[in-house]
N, C-alpha and C positions, 0 to 999 in steps of 0.2 A: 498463466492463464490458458495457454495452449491444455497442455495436458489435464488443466482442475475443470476447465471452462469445455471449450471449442472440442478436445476429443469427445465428450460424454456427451452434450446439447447435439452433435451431428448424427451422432447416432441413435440416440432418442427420437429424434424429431427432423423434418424436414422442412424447413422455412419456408415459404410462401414469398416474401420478399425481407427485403434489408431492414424495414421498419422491426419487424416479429425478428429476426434478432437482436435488432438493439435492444428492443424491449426486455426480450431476455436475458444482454448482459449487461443491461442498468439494474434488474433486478438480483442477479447475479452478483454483484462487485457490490449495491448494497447489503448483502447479507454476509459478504464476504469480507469486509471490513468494515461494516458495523453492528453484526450481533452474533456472528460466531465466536467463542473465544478461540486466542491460539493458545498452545501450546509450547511453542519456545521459547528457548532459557531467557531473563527478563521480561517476558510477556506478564507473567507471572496470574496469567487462566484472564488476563485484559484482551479488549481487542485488540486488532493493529490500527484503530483509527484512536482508540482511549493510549496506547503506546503509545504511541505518536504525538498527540497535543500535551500529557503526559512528562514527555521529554523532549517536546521541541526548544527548551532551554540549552540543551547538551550541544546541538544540530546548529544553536545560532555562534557557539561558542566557537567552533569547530572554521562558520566563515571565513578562511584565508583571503577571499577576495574583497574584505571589506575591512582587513587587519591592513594598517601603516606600514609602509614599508621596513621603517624602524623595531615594530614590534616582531615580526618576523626574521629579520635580522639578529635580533637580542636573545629568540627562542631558539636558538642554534646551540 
């Protein structure tokens, strides 16, 4: 966010107050995860927010802290 976001908005523009930023990086962060496509591998030209709900099945799979101690044990 630094370098896509915060380097390019400071230089552009000067803020007035804290509100005229955020305004900026809510509109910012939604265009940025939901209607730019990305481009990397698995993205597959999807958002990161369409990635994301997508393959949030993979992410729940993954939960180590909600796996039995036993089943972590046996995946050894």
């Amino acid at each position: 966010m630094q370098n896509k976001f915060y380097a390019i908005a400071f230089r552009k523009r000067v803020f007035k107050n804290v509100e005229e930023l955020q305004e900026d990086v809510d509109k910012w962060m939604n265009e940025y995860n939901n209607e730019r496509t990305h481009t990397g591998k698995y993205y597959f030209g999807k958002t990161p927010l369409q990635t994301f709900l997508d393959e949030k099945h993979l992410a729940r799979g993954k939960m180590l802290d909600k796996l039995q101690q036993t089943e972590i044990v046996s995946a050894r």
